[in-house]
Gaussian input, Z-matrix of N, CA and C with variables (Angstrom, degrees):
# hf/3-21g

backbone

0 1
 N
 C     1     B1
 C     2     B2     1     A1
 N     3     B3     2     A2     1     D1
 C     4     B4     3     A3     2     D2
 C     5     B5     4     A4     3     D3
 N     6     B6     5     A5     4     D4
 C     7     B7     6     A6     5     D5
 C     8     B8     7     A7     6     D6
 N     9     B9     8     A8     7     D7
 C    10    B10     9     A9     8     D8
 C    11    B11    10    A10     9     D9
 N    12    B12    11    A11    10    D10
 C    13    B13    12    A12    11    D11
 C    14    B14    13    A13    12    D12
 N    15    B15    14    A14    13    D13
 C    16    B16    15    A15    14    D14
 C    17    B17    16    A16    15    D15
 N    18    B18    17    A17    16    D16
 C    19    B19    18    A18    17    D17
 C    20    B20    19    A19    18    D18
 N    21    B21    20    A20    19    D19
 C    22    B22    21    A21    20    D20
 C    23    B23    22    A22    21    D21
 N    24    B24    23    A23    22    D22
 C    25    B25    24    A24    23    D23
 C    26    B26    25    A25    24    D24
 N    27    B27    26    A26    25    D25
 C    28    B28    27    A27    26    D26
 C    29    B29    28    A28    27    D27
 N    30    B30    29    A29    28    D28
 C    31    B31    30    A30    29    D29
 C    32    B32    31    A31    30    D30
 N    33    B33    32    A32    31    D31
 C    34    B34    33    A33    32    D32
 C    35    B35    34    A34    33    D33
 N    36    B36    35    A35    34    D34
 C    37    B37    36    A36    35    D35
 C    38    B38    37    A37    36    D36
 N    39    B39    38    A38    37    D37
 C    40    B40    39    A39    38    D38
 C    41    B41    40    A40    39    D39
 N    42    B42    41    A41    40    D40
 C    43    B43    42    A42    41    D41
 C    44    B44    43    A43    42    D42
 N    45    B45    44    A44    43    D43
 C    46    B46    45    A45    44    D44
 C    47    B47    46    A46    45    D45
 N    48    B48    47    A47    46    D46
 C    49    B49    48    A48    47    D47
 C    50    B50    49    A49    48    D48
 N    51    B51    50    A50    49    D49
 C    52    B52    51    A51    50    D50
 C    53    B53    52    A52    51    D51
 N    54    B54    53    A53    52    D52
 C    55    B55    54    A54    53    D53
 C    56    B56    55    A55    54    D54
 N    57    B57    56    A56    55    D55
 C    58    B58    57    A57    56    D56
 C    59    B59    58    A58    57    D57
 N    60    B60    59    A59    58    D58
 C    61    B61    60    A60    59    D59
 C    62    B62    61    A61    60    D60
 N    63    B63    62    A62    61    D61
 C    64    B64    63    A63    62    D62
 C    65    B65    64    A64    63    D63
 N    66    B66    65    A65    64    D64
 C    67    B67    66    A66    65    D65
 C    68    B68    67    A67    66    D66
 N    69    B69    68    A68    67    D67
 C    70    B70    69    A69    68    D68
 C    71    B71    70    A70    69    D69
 N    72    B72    71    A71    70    D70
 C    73    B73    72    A72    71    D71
 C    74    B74    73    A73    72    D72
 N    75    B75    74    A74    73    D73
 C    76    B76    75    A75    74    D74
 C    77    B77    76    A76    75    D75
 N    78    B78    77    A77    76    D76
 C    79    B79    78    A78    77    D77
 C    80    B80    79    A79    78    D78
 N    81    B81    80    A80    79    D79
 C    82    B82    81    A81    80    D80
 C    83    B83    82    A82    81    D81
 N    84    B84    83    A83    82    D82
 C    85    B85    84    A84    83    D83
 C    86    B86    85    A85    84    D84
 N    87    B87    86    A86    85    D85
 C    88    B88    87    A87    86    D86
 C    89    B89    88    A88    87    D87
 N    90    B90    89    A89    88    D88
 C    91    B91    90    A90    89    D89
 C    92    B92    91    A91    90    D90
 N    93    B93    92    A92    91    D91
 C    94    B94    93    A93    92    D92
 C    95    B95    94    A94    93    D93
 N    96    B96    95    A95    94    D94
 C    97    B97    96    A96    95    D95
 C    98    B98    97    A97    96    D96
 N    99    B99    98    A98    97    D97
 C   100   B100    99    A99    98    D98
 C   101   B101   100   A100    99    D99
 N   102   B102   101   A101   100   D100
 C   103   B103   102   A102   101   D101
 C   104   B104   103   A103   102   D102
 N   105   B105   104   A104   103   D103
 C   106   B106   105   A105   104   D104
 C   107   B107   106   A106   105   D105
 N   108   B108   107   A107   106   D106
 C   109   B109   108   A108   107   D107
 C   110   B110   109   A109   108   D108
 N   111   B111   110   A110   109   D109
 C   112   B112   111   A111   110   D110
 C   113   B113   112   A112   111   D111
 N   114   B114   113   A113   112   D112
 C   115   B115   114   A114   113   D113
 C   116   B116   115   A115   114   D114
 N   117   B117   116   A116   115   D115
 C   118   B118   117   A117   116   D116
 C   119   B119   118   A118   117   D117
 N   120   B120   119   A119   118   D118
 C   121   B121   120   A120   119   D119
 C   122   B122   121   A121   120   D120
 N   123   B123   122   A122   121   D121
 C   124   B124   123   A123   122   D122
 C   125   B125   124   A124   123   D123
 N   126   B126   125   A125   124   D124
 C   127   B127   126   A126   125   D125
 C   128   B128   127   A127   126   D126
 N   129   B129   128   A128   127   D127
 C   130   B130   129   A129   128   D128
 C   131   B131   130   A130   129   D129
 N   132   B132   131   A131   130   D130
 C   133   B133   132   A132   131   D131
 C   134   B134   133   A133   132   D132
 N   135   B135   134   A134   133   D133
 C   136   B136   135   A135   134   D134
 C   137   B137   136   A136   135   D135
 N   138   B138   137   A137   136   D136
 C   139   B139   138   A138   137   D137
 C   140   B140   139   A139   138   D138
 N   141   B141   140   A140   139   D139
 C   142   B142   141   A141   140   D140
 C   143   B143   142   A142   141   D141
 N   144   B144   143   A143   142   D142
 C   145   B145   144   A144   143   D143
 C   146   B146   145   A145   144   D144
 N   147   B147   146   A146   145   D145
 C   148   B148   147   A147   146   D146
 C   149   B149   148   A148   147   D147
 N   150   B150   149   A149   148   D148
 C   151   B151   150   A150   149   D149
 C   152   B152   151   A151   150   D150
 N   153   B153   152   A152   151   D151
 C   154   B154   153   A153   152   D152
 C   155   B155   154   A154   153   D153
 N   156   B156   155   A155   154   D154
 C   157   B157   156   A156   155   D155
 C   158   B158   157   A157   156   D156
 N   159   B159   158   A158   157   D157
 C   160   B160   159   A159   158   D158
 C   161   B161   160   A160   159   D159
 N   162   B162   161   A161   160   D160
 C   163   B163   162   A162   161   D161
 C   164   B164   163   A163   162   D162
 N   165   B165   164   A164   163   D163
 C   166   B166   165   A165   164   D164
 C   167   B167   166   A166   165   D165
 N   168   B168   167   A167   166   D166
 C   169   B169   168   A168   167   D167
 C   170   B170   169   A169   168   D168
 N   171   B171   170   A170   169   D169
 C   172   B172   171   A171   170   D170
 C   173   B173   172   A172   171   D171
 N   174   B174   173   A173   172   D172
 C   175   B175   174   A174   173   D173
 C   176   B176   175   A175   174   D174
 N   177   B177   176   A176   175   D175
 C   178   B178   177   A177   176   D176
 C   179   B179   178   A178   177   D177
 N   180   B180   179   A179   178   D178
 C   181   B181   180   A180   179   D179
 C   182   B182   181   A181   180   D180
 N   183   B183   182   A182   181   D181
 C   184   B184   183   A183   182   D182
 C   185   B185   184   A184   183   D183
 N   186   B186   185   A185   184   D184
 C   187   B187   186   A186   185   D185
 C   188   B188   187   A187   186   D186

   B1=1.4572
   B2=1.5241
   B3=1.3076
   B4=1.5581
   B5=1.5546
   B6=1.2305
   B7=1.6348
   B8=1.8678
   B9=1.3555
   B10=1.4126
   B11=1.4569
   B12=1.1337
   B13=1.3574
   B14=2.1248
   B15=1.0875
   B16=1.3894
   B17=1.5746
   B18=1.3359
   B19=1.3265
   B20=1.5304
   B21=1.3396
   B22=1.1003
   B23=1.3312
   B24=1.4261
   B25=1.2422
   B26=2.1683
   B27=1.8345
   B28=1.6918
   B29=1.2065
   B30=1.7328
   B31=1.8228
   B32=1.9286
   B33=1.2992
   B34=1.4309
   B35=1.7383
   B36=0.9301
   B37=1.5642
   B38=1.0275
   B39=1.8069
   B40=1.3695
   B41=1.9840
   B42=0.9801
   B43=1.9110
   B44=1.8459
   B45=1.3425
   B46=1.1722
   B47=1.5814
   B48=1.2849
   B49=1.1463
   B50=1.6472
   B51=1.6078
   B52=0.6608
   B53=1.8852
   B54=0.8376
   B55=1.6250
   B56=1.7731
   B57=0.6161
   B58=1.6658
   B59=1.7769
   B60=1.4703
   B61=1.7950
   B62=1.7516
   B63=1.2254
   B64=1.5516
   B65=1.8559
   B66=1.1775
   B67=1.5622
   B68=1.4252
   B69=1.5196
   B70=1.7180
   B71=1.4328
   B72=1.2121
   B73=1.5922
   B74=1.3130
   B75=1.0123
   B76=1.8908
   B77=1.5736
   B78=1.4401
   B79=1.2544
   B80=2.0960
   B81=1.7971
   B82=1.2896
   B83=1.7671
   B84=1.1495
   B85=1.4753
   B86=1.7253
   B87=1.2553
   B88=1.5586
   B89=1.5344
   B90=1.4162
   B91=1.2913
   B92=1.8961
   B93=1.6442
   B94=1.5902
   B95=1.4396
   B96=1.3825
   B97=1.3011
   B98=1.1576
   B99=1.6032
   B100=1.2864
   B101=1.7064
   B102=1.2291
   B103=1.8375
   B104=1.6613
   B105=1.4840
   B106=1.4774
   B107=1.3943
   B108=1.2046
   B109=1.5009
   B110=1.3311
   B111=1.2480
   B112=1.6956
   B113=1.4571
   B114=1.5945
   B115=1.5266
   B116=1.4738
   B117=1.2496
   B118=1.6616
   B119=2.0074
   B120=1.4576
   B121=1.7043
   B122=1.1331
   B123=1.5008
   B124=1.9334
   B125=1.5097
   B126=1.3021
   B127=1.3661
   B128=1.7506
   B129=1.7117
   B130=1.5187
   B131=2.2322
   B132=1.4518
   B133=1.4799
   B134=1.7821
   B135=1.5718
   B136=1.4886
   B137=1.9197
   B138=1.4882
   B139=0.9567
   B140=1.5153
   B141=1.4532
   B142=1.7302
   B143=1.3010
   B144=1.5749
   B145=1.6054
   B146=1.3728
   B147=1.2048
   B148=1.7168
   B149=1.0725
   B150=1.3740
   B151=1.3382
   B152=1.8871
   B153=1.6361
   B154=1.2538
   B155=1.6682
   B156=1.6492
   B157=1.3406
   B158=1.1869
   B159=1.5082
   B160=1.5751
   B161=1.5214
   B162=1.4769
   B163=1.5533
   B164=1.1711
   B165=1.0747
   B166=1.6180
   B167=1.6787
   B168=1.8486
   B169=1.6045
   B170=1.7831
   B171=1.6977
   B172=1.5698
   B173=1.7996
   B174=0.7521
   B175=1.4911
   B176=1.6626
   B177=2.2918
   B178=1.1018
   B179=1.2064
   B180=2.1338
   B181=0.9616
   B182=1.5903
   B183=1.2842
   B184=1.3953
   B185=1.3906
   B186=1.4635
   B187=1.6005
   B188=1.6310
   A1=108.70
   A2=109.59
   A3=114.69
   A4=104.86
   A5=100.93
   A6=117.20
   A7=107.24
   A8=125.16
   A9=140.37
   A10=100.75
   A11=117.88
   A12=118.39
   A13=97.92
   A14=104.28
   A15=113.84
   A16=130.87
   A17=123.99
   A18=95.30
   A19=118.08
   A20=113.48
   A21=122.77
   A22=141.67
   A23=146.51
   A24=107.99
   A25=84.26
   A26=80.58
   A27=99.95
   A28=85.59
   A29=91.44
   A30=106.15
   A31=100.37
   A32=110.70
   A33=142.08
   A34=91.67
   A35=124.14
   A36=137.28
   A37=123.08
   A38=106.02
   A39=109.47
   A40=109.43
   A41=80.90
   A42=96.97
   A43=102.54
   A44=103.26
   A45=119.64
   A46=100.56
   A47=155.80
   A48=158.39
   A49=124.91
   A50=142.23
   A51=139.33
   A52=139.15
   A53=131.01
   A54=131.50
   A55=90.97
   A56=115.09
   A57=148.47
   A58=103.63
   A59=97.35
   A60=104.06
   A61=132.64
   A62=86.10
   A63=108.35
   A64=108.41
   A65=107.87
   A66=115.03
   A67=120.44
   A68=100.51
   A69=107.74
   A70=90.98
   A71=121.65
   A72=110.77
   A73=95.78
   A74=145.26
   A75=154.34
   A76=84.59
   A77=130.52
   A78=102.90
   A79=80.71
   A80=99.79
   A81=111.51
   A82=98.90
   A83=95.04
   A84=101.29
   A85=99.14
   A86=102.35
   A87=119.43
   A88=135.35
   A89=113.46
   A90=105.45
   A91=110.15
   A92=110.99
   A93=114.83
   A94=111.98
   A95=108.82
   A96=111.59
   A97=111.02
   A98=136.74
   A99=122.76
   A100=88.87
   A101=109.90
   A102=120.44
   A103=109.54
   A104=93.67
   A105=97.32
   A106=106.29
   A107=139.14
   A108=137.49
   A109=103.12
   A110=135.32
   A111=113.58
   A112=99.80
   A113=128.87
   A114=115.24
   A115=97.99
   A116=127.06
   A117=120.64
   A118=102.48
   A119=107.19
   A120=89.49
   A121=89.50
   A122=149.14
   A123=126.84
   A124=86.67
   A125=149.57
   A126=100.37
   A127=94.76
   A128=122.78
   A129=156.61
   A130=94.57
   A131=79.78
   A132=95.98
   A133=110.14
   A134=97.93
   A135=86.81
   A136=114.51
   A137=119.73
   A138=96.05
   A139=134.97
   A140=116.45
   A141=113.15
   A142=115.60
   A143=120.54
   A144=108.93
   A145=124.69
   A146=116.34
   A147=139.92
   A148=102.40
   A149=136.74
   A150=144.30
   A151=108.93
   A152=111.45
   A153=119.34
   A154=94.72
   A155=105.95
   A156=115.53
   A157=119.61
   A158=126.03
   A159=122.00
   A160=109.58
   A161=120.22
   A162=105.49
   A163=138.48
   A164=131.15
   A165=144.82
   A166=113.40
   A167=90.62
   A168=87.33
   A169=86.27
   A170=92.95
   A171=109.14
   A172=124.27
   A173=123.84
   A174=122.23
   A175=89.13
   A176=87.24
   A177=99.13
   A178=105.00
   A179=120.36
   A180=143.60
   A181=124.99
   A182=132.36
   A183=112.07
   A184=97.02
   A185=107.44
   A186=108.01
   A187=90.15
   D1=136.14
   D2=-171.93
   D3=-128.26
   D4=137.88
   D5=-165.84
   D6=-108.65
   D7=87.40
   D8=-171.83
   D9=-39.75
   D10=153.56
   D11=175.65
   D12=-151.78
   D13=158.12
   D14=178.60
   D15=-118.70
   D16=99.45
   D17=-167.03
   D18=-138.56
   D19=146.83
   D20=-172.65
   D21=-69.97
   D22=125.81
   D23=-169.50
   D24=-169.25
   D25=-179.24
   D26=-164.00
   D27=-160.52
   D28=151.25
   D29=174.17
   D30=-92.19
   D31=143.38
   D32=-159.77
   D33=-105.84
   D34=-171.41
   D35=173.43
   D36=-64.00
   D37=-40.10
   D38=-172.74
   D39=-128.53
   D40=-14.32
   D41=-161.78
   D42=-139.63
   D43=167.98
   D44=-159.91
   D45=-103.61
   D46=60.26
   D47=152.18
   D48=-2.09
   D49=138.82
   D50=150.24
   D51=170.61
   D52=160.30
   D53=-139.98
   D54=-116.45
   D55=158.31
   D56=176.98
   D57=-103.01
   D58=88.70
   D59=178.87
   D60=-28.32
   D61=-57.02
   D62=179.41
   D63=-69.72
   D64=-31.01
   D65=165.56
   D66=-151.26
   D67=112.13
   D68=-158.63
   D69=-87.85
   D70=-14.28
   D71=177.85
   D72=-41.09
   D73=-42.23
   D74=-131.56
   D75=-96.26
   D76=108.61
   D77=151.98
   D78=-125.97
   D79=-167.95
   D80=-172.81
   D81=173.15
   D82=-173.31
   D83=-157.90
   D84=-152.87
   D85=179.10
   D86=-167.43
   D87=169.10
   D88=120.04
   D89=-160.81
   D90=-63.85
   D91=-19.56
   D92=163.05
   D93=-115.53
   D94=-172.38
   D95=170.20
   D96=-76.36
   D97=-19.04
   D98=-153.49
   D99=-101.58
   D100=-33.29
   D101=177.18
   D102=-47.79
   D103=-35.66
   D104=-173.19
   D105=-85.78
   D106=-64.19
   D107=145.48
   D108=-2.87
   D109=-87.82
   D110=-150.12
   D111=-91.59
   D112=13.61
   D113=157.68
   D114=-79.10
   D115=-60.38
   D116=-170.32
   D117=-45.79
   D118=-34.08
   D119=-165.45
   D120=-84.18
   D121=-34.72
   D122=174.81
   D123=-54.34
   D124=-39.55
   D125=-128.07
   D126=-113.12
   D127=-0.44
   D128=115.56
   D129=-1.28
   D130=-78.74
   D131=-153.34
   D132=-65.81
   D133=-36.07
   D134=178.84
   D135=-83.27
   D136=-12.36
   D137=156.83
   D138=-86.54
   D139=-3.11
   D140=154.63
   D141=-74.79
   D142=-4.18
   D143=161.08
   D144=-89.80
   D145=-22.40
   D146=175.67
   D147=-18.84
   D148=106.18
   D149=153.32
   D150=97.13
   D151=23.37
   D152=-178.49
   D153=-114.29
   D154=130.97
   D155=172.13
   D156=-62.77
   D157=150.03
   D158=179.90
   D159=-56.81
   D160=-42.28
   D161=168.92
   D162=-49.19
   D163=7.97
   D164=-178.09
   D165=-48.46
   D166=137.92
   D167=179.97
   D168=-113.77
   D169=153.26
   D170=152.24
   D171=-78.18
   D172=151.45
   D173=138.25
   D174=172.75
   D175=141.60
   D176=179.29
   D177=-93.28
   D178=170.71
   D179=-174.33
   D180=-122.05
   D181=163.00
   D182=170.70
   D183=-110.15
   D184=167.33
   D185=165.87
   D186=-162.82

């Protein structure tokens, strides 16, 4: 299951700039667009792990 995210961004002087919509705390950078894309989703993913022990279980739920 994959959770969409939206994000914003503009080329800078040297690099490709840009924030994660839903949480602009997230910004990151990239020498392409696609560089910049999967720096914002590591950096997405490690703050939904923030303060989760390496033992962690999955399982999804409905609601």
């Amino acid at each position: 299951m994959y959770t969409k995210i939206r994000m914003v961004y503009w080329k800078g002087e040297k690099f490709w700039l840009g924030k994660i919509l839903e949480h602009p705390e997230i910004m990151s950078q990239g020498e392409t667009l696609k560089e910049l894309e999967d720096n914002l989703r590591d950096a997405y993913k490690l703050m939904l792990m923030d303060d989760v022990p390496s033992n962690y279980q999955l399982k999804e739920i409905s609601v």
